[in-house]
C-alpha positions, 0 to 999 in steps of 0.5 A, spaced: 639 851 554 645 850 560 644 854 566 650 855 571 650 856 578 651 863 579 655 861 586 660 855 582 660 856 576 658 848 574 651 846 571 645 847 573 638 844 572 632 846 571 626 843 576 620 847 574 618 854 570 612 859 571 609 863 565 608 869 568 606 872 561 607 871 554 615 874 554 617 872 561 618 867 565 621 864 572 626 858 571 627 854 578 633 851 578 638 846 582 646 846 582 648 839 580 654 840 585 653 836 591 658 840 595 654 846 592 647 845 592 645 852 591 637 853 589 636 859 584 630 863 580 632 866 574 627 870 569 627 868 561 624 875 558 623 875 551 628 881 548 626 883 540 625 880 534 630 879 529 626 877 523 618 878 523 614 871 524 610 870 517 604 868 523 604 876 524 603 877 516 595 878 515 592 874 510 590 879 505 597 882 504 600 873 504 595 872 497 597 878 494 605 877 496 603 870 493 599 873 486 605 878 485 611 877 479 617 879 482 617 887 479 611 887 483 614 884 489 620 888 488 616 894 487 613 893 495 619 891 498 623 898 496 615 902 498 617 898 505 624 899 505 627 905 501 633 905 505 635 898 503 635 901 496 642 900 493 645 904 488 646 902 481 
């Protein structure tokens, strides 16, 4: 990830982070400007997902997604998504 000095513009380096929880997180950052030298924090937060994790599938629904044929798999996928049925 490249920082930027919000003052100069030129890179900066982050010396140090805290968690303040799972989706935010503070960056302590340093201008690698010698003429600037300006000290910052900037916050990280988490925004939203764009394709889900396979971690947040439960186990029972992954062994039946497995065992399926691809009728089957089609067949739950339209149940979930009915909007991104096609018109044939």
């Amino acid at each position: 990830m490249r920082i930027r000095c919000n003052r100069c513009g030129k890179t900066a380096t982050i010396q140090s982070s805290t968690q303040i929880s799972d989706e935010f997180k503070q960056l302590y950052c340093c201008c690698t400007n010698p003429l600037c030298g300006h000290t910052f924090v900037m916050d990280l937060a988490f925004s939203h997902t764009l394709s889900p994790s396979a971690v947040d599938i439960p186990s029972e629904a992954l062994e039946r997604i497995r065992g399926a044929s691809r009728g089957e798999l089609r067949g739950m996928f339209k149940s979930l998504y009915p909007e991104m049925q096609q018109a044939r």
